[in-house]
Wavefront OBJ file of the C-alpha trace (Angstrom):
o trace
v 4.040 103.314 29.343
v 6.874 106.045 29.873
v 10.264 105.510 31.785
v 8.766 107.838 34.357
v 5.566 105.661 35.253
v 7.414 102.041 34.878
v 10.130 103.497 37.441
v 6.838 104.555 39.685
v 5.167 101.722 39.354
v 8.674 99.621 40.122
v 9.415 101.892 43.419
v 5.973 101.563 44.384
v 6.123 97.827 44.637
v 9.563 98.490 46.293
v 7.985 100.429 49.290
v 5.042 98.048 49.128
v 6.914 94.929 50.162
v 9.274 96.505 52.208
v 6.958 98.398 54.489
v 4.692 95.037 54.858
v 7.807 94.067 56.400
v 7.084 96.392 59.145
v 3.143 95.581 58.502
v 3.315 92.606 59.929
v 5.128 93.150 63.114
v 2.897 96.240 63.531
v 0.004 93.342 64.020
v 1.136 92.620 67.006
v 1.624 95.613 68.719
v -1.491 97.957 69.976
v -4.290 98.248 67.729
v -4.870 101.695 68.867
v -1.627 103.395 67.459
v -2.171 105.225 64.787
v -0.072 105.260 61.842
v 0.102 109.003 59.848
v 2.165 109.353 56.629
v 5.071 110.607 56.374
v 7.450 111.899 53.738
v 10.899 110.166 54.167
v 14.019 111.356 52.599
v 16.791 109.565 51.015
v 14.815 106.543 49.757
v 13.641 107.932 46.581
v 15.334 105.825 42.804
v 15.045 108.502 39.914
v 12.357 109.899 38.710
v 10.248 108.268 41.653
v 10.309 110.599 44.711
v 6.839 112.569 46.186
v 5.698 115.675 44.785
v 7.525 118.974 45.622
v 10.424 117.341 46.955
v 14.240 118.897 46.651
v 13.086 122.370 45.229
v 10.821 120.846 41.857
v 6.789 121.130 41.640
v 5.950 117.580 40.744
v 6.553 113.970 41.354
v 8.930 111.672 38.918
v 11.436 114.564 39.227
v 14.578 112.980 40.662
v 17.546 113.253 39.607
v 19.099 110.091 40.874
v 19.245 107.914 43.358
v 19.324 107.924 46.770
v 19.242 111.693 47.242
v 18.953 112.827 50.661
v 16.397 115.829 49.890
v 14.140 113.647 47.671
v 10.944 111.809 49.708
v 8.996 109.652 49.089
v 5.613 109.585 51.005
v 5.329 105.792 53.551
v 2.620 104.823 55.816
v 4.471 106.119 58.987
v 7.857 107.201 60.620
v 8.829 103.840 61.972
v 8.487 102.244 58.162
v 10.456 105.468 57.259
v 13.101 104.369 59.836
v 12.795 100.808 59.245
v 13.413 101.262 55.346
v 16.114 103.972 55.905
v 18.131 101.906 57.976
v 18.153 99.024 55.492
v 18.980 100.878 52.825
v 22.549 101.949 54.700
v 23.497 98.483 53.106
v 24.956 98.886 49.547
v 23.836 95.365 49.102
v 20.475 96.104 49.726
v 20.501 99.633 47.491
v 21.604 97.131 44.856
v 18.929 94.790 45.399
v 16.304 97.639 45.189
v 17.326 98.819 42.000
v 17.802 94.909 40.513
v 13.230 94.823 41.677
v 13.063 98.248 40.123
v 15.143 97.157 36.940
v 13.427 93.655 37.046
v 10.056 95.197 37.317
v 10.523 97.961 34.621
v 11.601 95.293 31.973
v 8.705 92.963 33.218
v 5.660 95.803 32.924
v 7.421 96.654 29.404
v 6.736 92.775 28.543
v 3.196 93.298 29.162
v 3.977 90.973 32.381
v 3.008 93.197 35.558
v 1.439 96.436 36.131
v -1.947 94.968 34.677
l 1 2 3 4 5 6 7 8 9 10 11 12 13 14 15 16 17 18 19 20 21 22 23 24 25 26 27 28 29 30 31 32 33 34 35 36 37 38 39 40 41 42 43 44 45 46 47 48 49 50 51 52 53 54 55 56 57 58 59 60 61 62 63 64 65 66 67 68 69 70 71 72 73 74 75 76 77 78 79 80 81 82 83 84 85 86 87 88 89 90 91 92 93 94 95 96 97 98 99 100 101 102 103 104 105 106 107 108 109 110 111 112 113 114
């Protein structure tokens, strides 16, 4: 597996868990809201951001971290806020890359991403 999918597969478990966060607190609110997808800035590692973000034609395009024009595409604006917001902590930027890091080295172990 390239650098490129292990560092999508790795933010894609990021967003995952973190917008379950949100999931579940969602449950008890009205069943009748409904969420639409949106593509939210600033969140994006390298080479994992949505396709034709910051002037480029494709996903897996970043250039680094944390850019402000790179997107990635979440379930709905409040998990876009809701992720944005925590990620104003440097502690928790660092803890997102050591999952993304962590995850990379497992799925090149053969250990996840099966």
């Amino acid at each position: 597996m390239s650098m490129k999918s292990l560092k999508t597969v790795a933010m894609g478990a990021m967003v995952t868990s973190m917008t379950s966060c949100v999931g579940m607190t969602e449950a008890s609110e009205s069943s009748a809201a409904v969420s639409q997808k949106v593509e939210c800035k600033g969140i994006a590692l390298q080479y994992i951001n949505g396709c034709a973000a910051n002037g480029h034609e494709c996903s897996a395009q970043a250039a680094k971290d944390w850019d402000e024009n790179e997107w990635i595409e979440v379930a709905s604006a409040k998990d876009c806020k809701f992720i944005q917001d925590a990620l104003q902590s440097s502690a928790m930027r660092k803890y997102v890359e050591d999952i993304r890091d962590e995850t990379i080295a497992l799925t090149k172990r053969g250990k996840f991403g099966k």
